[in-house]
C-alpha positions in Angstrom: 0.0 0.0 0.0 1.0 3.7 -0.5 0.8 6.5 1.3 1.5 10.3 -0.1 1.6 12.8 2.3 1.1 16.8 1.3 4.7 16.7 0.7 4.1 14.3 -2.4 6.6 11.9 -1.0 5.8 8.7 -0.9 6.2 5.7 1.4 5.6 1.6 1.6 3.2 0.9 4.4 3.4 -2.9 5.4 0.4 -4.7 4.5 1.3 -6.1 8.1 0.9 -2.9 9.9 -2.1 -1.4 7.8 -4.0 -5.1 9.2 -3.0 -4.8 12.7 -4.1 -0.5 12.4 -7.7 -2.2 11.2 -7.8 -4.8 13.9 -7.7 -2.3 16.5 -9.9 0.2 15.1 -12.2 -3.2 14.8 -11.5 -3.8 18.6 -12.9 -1.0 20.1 -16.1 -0.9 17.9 -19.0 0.3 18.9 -17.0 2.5 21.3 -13.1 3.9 21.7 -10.3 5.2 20.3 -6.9 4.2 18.7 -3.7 5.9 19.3 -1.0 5.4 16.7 2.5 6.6 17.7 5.0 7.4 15.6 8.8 8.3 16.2 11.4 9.1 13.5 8.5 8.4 11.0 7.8 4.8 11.8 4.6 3.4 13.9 6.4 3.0 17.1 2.8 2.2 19.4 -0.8 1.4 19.0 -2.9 1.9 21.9 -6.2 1.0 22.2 -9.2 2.3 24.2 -12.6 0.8 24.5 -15.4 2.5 26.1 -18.4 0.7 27.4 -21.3 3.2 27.4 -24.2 3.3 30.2 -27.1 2.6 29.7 -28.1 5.9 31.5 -27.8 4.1 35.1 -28.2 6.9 37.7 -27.3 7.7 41.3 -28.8 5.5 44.0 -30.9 7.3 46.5 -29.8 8.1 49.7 -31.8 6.3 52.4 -33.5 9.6 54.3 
């Protein structure tokens, strides 16, 4: 796969890395977010947040 920035340069992507970038964003469906790091222009980190949403549960009462 390639990738051209603004710059017009262009880069290989492994096919490796664009399947694990897709397996993450799959794993935090319907909920999250994914983090990609990069340092000196190579994915160094994913990271991976799922959130699990309530289903409006509120506060219990206080016994008076």
């Amino acid at each position: 796969m390639m990738f051209t920035n603004n710059l017009n340069h262009k880069q290989n992507i492994a096919t490796s890395l664009v399947k694990e970038i897709v397996e993450s964003i799959n794993s935090v469906k319907p909920f999250g977010s994914v983090e990609i790091y990069i340092q000196n222009g190579e994915v160094t980190q994913i990271t991976m947040r799922k959130i699990r949403k309530t289903n409006g549960i509120t506060k219990a009462k206080k016994a008076k």
